[in-house]
N, C-alpha and C positions, 0 to 999 in steps of 0.2 A: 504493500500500500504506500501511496505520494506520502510523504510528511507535510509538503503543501500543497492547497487547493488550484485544480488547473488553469485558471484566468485569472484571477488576483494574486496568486501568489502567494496566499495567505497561511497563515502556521498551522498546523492542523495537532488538536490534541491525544494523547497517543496512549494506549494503554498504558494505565500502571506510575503515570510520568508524575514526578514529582512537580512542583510549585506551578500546578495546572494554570495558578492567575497569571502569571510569566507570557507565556502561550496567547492564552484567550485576550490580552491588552494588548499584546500584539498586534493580532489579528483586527481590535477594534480599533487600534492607530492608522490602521491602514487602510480600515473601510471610509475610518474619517476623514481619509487625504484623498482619497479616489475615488467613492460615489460622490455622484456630484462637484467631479473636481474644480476647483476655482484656482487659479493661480495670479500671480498679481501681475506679471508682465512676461515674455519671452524675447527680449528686446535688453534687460538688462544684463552689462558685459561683466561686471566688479560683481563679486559675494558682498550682500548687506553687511554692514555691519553689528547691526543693533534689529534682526527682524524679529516679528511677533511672534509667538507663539504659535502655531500650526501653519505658520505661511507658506505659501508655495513659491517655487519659480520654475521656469521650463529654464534649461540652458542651452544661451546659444554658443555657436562657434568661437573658439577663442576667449571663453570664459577665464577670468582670471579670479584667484583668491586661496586659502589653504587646504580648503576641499573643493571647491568648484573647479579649478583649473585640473583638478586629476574627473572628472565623470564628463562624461560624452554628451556630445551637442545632442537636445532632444528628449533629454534625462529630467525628469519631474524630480526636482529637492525641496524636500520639505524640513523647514525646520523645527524641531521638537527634542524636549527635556535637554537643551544646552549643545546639541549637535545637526548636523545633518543627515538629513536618510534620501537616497536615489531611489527612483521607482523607474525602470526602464519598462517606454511604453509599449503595448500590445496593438496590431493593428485592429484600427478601428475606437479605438481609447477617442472619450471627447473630452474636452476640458473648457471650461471661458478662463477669458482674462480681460482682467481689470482696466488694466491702461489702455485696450483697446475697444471694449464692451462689444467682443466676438467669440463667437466660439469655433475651437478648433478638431479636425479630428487627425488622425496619427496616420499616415499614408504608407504603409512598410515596404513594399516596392519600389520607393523611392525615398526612404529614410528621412523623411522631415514634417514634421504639423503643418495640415493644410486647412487655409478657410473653410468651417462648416455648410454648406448650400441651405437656405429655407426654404421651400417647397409648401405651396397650397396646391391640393387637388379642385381641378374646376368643374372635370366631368369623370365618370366614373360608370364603365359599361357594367352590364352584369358577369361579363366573363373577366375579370380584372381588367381590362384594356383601363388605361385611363390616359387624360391632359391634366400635364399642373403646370402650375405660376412657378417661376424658379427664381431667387433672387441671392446669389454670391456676394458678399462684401470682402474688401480689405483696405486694409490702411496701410498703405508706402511712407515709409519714414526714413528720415536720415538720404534722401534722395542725391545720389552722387552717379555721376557720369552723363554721357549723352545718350545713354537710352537704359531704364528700367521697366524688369518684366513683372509681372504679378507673382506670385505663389499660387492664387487661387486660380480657375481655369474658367473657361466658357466647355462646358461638358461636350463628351462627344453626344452626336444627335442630340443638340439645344437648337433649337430656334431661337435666333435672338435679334430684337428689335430694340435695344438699349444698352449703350454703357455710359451711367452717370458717373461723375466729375466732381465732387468738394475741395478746396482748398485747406487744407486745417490751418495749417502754418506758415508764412508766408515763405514762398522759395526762390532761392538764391540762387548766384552764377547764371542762369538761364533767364531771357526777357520774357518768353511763352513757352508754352508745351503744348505739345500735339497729344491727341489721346486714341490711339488705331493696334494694329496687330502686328506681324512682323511681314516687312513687304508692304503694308496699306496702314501710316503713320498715320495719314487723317481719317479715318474711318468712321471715329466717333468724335473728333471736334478735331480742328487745327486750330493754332494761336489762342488758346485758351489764359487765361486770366493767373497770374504768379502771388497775388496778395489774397492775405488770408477770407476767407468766406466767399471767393468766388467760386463760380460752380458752373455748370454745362451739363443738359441732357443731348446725350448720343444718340439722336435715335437715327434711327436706318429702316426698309424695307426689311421685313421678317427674312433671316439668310441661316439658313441652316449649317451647322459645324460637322464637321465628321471625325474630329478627334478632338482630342484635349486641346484647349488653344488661350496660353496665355494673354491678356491684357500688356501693352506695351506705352508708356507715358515716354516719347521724346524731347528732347531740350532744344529750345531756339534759341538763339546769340548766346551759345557759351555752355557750358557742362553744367550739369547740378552740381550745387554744393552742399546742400541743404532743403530742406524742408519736409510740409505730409501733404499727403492728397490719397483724400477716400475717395476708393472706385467700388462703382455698385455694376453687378452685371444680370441684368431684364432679360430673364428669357420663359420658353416654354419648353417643356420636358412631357416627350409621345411616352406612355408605358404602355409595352408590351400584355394582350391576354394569358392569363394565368393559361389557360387550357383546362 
């Protein structure tokens, strides 16, 4: 028999085992950090100093600090009773976070948290077939170079007739940005607005995707140096009949 449980990981209590409560607090530290996981950012590079009690962080690349820089980009750390604990995720793991009020799911085919999709169904046959509403968010931060791509995708077989545009933070080095695909930079707006609270709806003619197809924000007069800009991507998602 597992000594831990097959999808959380969790400690499993074992005949005969002495300081049973050992065990089972275990196992409830870690339902407390993973149902419902909440994390505060995955963006931040430095170990907190001074964090709360049961916080979380996802870690990214290049994590520096005296246990963060030894655990891998992607690693849930949670800090409790004076230390740090890794929870390395399972695909399909969701989690939100804080700083950027999204949620994420675990992509293992490709080793990194990807934007969650929200999905409304608008019709629904009797045989499962169905259409739904699909709407992708993410927030591009820290915006450097002359062309950033999304994380999140435009799904295969999405029809999509929208990608909106916010400005969160005002962005630097570049005069405008275009907002398109790779190959079609204006797609969903050219010369779009670089100060904070500007925005653009991308709409197009309903155009169907056939594979996963990142979101692409270009820079005009000059490289990004800086800034965020949330992109939202509109589309509609054919479900196949159950049979």
């Amino acid at each position: 028999m597992s000594q831990t449980s097959p999808t959380l990981d969790l400690p499993l209590v074992m005949p005969a085992q002495a300081q049973k409560h050992v065990t089972v607090n275990e196992a409830l530290m870690r339902l407390d950090a993973l149902v419902q996981a909440v994390v505060q950012s995955r963006s931040v590079t430095v170990e907190p100093a001074t964090p709360a009690e049961g916080a979380a962080w996802i870690i990214p690349g290049g994590a520096s600090g005296t246990a963060w820089s030894s655990l891998n980009a992607g690693d849930i750390a949670v800090w409790r009773d004076g230390y740090w604990t890794a929870f390395t995720p399972a695909d399909g793991w969701r989690v939100s976070v804080i700083d950027e009020r999204a949620g994420l799911f675990w992509d293992e085919d490709n080793a990194r948290w990807r934007d969650a999709p929200t999905d409304t169904v608008l019709a629904q046959g009797i045989g499962g077939a169905a259409s739904r509403a699909l709407i992708a968010e993410e927030t591009l931060t820290g915006l450097s170079g002359s062309v950033v791509a999304s994380s999140v995708v435009i799904p295969a077989r999405a029809v999509v007739f929208c990608v909106s545009v916010r400005t969160v933070s005002a962005i630097t080095g570049a005069s405008s940005f275009d907002c398109g695909l790779s190959g079609e930079r204006t797609k969903f707006g050219g010369s779009l607005g670089i100060a904070e609270g500007a925005s653009n709806l991308g709409v197009i003619g309903p155009t169907a995707f056939y594979s996963d197809t990142p979101i692409e924000l270009a820079a005009n007069g000059g490289d990004f140096t800086g800034g965020e800009v949330a992109i939202a991507i509109h589309a509609w998602m054919p479900v196949a009949p159950e049979g």
